[in-house]
BATORPA-262627 format. One record per residue (C-alpha): y, z, x. Coordinates in nm, 4 decimals. Each point is the difference from the previous one (the first is absolute). Example, Ala and Ser with C-alpha at 12.3 -4.5 7.8 and 13.67 -1.06 7.14 Angstrom:
% residues 2
py; pz; px
-0.4500; 0.7800; 1.2300
0.3440; -0.0660; 0.1370
//
This chain:
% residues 172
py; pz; px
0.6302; -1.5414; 0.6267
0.2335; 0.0743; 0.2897
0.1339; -0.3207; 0.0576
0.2552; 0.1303; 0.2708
-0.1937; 0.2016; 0.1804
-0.3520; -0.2682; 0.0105
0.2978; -0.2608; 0.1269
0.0893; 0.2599; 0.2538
-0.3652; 0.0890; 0.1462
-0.0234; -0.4073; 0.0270
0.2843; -0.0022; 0.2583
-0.0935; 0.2864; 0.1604
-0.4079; -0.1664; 0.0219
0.2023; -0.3054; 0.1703
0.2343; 0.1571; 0.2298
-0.2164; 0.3448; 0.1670
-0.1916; -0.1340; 0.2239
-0.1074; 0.3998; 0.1096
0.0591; 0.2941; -0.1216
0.0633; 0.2156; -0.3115
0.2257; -0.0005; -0.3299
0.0776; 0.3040; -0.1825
0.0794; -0.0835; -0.3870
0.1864; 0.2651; -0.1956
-0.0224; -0.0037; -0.3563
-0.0518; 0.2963; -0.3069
-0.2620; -0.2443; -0.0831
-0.2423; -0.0298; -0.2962
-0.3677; 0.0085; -0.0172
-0.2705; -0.3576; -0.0717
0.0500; -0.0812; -0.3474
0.2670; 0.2835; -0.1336
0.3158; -0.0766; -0.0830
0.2870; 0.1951; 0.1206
0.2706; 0.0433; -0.2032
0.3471; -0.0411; 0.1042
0.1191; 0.3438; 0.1069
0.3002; 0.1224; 0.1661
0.1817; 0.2636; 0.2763
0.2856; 0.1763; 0.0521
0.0639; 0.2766; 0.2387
-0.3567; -0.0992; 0.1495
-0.1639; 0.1413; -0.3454
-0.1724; -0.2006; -0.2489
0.1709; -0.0412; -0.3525
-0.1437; 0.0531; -0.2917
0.2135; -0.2632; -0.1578
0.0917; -0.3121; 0.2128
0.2591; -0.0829; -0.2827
0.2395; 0.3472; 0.0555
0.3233; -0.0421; 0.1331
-0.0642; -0.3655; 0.0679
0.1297; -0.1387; 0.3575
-0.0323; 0.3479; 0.1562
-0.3494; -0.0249; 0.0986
-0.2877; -0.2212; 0.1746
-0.2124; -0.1623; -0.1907
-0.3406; -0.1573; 0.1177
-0.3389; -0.0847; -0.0964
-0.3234; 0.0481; 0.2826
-0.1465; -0.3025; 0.1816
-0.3793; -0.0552; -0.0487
-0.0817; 0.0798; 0.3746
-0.4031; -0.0911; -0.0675
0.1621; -0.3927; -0.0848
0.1964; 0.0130; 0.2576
-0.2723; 0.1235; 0.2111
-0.2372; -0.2372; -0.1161
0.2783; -0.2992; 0.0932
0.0092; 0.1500; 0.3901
-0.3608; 0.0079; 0.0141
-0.0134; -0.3716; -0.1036
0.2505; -0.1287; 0.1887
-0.2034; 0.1799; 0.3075
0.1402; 0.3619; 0.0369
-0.1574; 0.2702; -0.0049
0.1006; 0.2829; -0.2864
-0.0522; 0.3252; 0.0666
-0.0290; 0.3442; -0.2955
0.3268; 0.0488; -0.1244
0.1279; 0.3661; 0.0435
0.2679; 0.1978; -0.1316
0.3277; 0.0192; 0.1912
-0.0050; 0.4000; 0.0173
-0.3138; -0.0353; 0.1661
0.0643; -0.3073; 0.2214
0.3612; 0.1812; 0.1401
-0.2237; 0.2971; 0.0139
-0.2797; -0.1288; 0.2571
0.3347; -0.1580; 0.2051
0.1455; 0.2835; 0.0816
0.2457; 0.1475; -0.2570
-0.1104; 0.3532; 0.0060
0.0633; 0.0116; 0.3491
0.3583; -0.1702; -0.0489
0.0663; 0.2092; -0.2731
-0.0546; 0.3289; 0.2056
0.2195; -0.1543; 0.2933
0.2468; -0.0604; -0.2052
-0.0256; 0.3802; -0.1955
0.0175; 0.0978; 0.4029
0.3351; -0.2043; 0.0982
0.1705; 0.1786; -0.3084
-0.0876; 0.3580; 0.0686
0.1477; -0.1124; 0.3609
0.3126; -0.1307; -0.1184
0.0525; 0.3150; -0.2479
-0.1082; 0.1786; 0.3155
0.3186; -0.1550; 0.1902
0.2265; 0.0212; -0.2872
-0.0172; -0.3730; -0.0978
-0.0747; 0.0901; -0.3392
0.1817; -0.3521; -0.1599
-0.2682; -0.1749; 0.2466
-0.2639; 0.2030; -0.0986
0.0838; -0.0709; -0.4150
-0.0496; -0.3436; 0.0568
-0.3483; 0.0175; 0.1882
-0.0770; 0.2169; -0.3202
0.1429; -0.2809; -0.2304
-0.2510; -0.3036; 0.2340
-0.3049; 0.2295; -0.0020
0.0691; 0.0656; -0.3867
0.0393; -0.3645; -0.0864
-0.2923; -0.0608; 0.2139
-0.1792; 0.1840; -0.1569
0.0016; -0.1813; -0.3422
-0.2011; -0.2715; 0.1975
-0.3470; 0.1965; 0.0298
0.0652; 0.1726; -0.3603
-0.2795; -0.1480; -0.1988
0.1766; 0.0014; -0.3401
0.2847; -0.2136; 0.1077
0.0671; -0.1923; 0.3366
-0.3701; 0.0961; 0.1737
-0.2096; -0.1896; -0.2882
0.0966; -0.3237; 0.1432
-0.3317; -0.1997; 0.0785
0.0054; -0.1302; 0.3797
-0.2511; -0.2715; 0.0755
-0.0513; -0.1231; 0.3471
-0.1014; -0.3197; 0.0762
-0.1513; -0.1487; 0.3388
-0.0740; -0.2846; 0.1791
-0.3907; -0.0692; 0.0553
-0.1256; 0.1913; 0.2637
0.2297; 0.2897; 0.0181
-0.1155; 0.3683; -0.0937
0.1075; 0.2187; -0.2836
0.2992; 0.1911; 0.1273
-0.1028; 0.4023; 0.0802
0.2935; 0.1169; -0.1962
-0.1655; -0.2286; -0.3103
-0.3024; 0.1871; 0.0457
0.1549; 0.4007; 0.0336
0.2221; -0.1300; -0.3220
-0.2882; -0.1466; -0.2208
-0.1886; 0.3605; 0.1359
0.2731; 0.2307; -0.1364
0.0286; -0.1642; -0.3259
-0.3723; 0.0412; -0.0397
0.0941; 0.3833; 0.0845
0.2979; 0.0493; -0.1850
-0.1326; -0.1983; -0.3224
0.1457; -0.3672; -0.1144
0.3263; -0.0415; -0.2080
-0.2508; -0.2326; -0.2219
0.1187; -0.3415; 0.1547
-0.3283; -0.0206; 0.2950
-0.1357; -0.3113; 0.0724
-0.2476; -0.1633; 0.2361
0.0097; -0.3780; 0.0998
//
């Protein structure tokens, strides 16, 4: 049981008044446990116990409890959705390709140091929507009564339908 996290959507029930939460997690699905696993270099390892202190190690939050806690404490949970698609439906595409635009203009001016380090922030951006490391984070929104489900929530949950699931869907 996420003890943190249900403590944390109690506070949040008693202090939004209106409006909507985002909660970020690589969360786990009803009733499966998810073992401890870790990161480094924004990749999964394959053993958490390598090299010990040189990587992150975590374990997902059951997002259906912790939706379950919102909804009875009065907020509203919405589907949870991958981060690669949520950052998708937002806009990062778009970003991405302004970004790949300012750096062919700064080669184009002979700022090529300026243009290596809009390379290196699109690059590490990019880990963010990759759905084998940073973009399998599980985003679920929460709301006050009342409010709609955000578009973006809706163009994300549509392109994971699309694209295909990385196995960790769920509906509340």
């Amino acid at each position: 049981m996420p003890v943190g996290a249900l403590a944390f959507v109690d506070e949040l029930a008693s202090v939004l008044t209106s409006g909507y939460a985002v909660l970020i997690d690589y969360a786990t699905e009803r009733g499966r446990e998810d073992p401890v696993h870790g990161y480094r270099d924004h990749r999964v390892l394959e053993d958490v116990l390598h090299d010990p202190g040189s990587a992150d190690i975590t374990a997902g939050v059951d997002l259906a409890a912790v939706a379950d806690r919102a909804r009875q404490r009065g907020l509203v949970p919405f589907r949870t959705v991958p981060q690669w698609a949520a950052l998708t439906a937002l806009g990062f595409d778009a970003w991405s390709q302004g970004e790949l635009d300012r750096q062919t203009e700064l080669l184009a001016s002979g700022r090529g140091t300026e243009a290596v380090r809009v390379w290196g922030e699109r690059s590490r951006a990019s880990l963010l929507i990759d759905p084998t490391a940073l973009g399998r984070l599980r985003w679920l929104v929460l709301a006050t009564p009342g409010l709609e489900e955000p578009g973006w929530l809706r163009t994300a949950e549509t392109a994971e339908r699309e694209r295909g699931s990385t196995g960790r869907s769920a509906t509340f």
